[in-house]
C-alpha positions as YAML, in Angstrom:
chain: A
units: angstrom
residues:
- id: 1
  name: UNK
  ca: [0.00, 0.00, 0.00]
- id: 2
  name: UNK
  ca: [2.95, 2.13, 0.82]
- id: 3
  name: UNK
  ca: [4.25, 1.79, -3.19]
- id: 4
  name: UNK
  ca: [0.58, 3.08, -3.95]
- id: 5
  name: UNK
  ca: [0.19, 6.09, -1.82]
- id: 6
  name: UNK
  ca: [3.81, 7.33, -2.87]
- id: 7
  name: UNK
  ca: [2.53, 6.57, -6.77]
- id: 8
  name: UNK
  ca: [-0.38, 8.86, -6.38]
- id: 9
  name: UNK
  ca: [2.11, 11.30, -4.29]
- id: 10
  name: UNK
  ca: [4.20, 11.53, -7.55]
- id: 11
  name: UNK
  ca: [1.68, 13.67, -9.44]
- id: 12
  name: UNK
  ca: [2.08, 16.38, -6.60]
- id: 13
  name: UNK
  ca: [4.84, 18.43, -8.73]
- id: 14
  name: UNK
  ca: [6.28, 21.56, -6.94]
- id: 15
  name: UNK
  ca: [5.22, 24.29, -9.23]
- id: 16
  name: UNK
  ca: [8.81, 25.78, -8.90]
- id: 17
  name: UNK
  ca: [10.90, 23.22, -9.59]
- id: 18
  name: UNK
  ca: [8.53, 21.30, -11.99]
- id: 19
  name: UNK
  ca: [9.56, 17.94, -10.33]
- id: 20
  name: UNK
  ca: [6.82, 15.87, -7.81]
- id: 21
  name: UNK
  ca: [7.39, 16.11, -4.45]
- id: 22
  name: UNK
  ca: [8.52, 12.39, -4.05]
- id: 23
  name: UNK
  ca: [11.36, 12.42, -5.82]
- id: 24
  name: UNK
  ca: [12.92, 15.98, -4.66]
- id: 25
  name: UNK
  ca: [12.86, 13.80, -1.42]
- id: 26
  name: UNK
  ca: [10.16, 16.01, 0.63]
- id: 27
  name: UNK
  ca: [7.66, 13.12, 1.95]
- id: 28
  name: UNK
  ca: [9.24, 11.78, 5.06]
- id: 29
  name: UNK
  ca: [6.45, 9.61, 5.73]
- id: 30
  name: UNK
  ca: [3.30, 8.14, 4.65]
- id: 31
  name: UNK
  ca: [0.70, 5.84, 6.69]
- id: 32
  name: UNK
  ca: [-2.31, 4.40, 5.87]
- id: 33
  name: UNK
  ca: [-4.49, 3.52, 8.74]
- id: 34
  name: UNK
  ca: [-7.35, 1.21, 9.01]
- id: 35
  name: UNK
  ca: [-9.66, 3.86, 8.88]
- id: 36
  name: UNK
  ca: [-8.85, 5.20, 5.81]
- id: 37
  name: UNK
  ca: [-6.70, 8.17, 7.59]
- id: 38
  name: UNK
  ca: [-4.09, 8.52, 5.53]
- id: 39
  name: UNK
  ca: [-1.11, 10.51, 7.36]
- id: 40
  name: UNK
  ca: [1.90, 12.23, 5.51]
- id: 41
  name: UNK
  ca: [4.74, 13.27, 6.58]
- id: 42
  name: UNK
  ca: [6.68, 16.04, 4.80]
- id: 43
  name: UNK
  ca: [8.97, 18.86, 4.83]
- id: 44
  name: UNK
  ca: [9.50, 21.84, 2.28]
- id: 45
  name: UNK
  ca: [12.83, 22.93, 0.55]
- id: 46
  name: UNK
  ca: [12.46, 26.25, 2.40]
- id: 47
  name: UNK
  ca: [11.19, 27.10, 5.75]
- id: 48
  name: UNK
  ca: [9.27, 30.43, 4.35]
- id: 49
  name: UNK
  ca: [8.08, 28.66, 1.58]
- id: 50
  name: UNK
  ca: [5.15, 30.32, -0.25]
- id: 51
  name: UNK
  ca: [3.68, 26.96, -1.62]
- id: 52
  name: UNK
  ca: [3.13, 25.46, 1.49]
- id: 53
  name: UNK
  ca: [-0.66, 25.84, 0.92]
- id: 54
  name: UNK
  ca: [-0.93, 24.63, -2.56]
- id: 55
  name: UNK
  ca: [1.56, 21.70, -2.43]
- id: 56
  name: UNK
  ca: [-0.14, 20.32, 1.07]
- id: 57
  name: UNK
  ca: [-4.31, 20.97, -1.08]
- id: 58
  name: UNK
  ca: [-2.15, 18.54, -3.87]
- id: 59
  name: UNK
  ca: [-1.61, 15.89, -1.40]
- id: 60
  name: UNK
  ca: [-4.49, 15.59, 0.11]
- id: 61
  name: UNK
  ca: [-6.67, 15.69, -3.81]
- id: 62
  name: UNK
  ca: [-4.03, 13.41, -5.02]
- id: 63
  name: UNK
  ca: [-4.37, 10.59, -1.87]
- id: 64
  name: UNK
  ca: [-8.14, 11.17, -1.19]
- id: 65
  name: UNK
  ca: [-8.59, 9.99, -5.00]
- id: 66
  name: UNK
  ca: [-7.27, 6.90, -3.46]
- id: 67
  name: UNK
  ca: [-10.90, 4.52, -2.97]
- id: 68
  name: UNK
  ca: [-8.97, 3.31, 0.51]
- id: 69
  name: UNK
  ca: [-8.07, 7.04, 1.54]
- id: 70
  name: UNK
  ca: [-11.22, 8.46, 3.60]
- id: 71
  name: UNK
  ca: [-9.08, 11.29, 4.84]
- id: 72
  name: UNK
  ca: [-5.61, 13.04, 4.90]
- id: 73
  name: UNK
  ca: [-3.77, 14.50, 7.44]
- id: 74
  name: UNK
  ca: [-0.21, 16.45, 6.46]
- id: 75
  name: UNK
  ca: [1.97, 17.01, 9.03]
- id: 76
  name: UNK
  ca: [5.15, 19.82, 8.38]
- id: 77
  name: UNK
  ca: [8.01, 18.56, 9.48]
- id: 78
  name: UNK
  ca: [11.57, 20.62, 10.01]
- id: 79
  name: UNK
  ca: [13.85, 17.58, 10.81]
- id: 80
  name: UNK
  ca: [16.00, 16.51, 9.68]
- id: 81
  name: UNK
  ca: [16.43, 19.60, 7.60]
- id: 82
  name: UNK
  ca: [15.41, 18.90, 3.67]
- id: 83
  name: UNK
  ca: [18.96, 19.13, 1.68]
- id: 84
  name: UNK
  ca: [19.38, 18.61, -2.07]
- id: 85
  name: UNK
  ca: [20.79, 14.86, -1.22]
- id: 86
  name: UNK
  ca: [17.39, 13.71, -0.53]
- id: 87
  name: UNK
  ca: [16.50, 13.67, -4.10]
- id: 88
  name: UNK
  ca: [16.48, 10.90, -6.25]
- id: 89
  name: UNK
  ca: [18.30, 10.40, -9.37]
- id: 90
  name: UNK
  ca: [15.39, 11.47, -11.33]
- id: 91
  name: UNK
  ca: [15.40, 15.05, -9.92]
- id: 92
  name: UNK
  ca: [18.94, 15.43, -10.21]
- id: 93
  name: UNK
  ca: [19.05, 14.91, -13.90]
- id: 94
  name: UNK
  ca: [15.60, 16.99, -13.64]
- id: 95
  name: UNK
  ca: [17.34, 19.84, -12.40]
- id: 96
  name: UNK
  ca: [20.92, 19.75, -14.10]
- id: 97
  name: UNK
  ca: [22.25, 18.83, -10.57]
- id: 98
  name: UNK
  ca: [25.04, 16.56, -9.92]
...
């Protein structure tokens, strides 16, 4: 289920950087409970972040279009501190980074 909820995560793309939010390494977490609560762990690139509003309304759209997601509940997290080595391969080549 885990592989699934990160899937759906992948269409959240940060409208900055024009890469989803899964593979510039910004979920942390995600949990499904037997509920349907689905609860998300994730930090931002920046602290002051103007996005933080649209990128968390993403996650919740893209996970509650999930049948087994009832609800969503994103939880900002600071630590450990979000640096460019989080990101995956993908986003590296994404962003010219090496």
């Amino acid at each position: 289920m885990r592989e699934k909820l990160l899937a759906a995560l992948e269409a959240v793309i940060d409208p900055e950087l024009g890469v989803d939010i899964v593979n510039l390494g910004l979920i942390y977490g995600v949990d499904l409970n037997e509920e349907g609560l689905c609860e998300v762990e994730m930090t931002l690139t920046t602290m002051g972040c103007p996005l933080v509003y649209v990128l968390t309304d993403q996650v919740n759209k893209a996970l509650t279009a999930l049948p087994e997601v009832k609800d969503t509940s994103v939880k900002l997290v600071w630590y450990p501190a979000w640096t460019p080595e989080r990101m995956s391969r993908y986003a590296r080549i994404a962003l010219g980074i090496r």
